[in-house]
C-alpha positions, 0 to 999 in steps of 0.5 A: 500500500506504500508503494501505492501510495509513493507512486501516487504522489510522484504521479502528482508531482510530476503532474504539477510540474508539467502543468507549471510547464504548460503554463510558462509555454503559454505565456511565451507563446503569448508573448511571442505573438505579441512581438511578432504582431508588432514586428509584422506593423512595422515591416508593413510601415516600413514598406510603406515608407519605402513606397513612398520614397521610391514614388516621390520625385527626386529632389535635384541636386543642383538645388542642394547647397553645396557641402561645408568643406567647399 
């Protein structure tokens, strides 16, 4: 009946610490989700941007003033 009841307990222990597993990998995965939501916004932005600066008209350079060491 020891016996029994020792394995019950490893049984429940081990349990515990898999549930504490589960629980930590989802809150990484959550994160995970979150940071890459956030990266997916700013790669979309950033094209965005790059978009617009390919769309928009080169500025001349002969309107630029000229460097500082001329």
């Amino acid at each position: 009946m020891a016996a029994l009841q020792a394995r019950a307990e490893e049984l429940e222990i081990r349990l515990a610490h898999m549930e504490y597993a589960l629980q930590s990998q989802g809150k990484e995965v959550l994160r995970l989700q979150q940071s890459n939501t956030l990266l997916a916004r700013q790669v979309r932005e950033l094209g965005d941007r790059l978009r617009a600066l390919a769309d928009a008209p080169a500025s001349d350079p002969a309107a630029e003033p000229p460097p500082p060491h001329y």
